[in-house]
C-alpha positions as CSV (number, residue, x, y, z in Angstrom):
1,X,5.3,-9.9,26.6
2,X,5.5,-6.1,25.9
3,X,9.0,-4.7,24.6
4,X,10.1,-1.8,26.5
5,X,6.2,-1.6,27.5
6,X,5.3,-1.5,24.1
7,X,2.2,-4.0,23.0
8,X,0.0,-4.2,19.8
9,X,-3.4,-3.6,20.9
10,X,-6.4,-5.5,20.3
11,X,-9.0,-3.8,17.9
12,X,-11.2,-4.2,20.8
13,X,-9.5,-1.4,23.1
14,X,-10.2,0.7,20.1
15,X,-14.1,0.7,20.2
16,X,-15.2,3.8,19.3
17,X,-12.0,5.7,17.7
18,X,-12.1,6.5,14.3
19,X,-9.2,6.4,12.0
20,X,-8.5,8.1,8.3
21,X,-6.2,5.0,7.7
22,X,-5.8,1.3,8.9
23,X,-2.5,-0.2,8.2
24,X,-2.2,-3.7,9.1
25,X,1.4,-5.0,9.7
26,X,1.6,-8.6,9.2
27,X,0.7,-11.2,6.6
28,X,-2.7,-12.8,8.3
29,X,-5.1,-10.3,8.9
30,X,-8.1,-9.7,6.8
31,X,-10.8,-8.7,6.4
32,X,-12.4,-12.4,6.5
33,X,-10.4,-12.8,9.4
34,X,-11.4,-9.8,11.9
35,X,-13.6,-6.8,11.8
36,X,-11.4,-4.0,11.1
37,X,-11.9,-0.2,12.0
38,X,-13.4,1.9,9.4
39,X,-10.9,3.4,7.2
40,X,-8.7,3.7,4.0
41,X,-6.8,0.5,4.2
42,X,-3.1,-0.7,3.7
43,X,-1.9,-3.9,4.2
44,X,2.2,-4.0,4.8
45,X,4.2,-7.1,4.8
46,X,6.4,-6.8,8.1
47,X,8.3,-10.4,9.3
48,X,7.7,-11.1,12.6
49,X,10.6,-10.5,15.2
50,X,9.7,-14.3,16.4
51,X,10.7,-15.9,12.5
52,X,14.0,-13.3,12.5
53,X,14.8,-15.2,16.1
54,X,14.2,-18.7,14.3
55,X,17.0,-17.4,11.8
56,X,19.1,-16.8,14.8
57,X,19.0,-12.8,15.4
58,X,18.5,-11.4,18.7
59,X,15.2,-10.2,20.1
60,X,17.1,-6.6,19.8
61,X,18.4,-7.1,16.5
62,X,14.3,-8.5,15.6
63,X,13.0,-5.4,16.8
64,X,15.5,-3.0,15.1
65,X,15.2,-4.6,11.8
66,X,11.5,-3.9,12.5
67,X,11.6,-0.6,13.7
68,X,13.8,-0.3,10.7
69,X,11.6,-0.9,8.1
70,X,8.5,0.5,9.4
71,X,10.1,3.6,10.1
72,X,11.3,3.5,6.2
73,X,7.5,2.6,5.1
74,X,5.9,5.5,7.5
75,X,8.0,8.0,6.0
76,X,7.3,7.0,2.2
77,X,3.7,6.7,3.5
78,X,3.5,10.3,4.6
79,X,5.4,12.2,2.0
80,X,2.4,10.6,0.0
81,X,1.3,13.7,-2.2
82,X,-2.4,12.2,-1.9
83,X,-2.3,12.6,2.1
């Protein structure tokens, strides 16, 4: 179910875009496992907001941890002085 109407999207819905970078956010997807766009790739270990609720944090404390760290990651990524 989407999060404030937020959903990941299926490569699918992204037929025909094309993308400088793909960064993958979780620790099963591959290149074996699904055709990914085109692009330079990064892969970034992010824990699923389901596993933080197994360890007994709120859906809203999951997602902030999450938004956390990717906000942390996108801004090392951009500051990148190869970008």
């Amino acid at each position: 179910m989407p999060y404030n109407g937020q959903h990941g999207k299926r490569f699918s819905e992204l037929e025909g875009e094309t993308f400088d970078w793909v960064i993958t956010v979780c620790n099963y997807v591959g290149d074996e496992d699904l055709p990914l766009p085109d692009g330079e790739r990064l892969q970034w270990s992010v824990e699923d907001p389901g596993d933080m609720q197994v360890r007994g944090l709120s859906i809203d404390e999951a997602m902030r941890e999450v938004r956390s760290d990717l906000q942390a990651r996108i801004a090392q990524f951009i500051a990148r002085p190869d970008l």
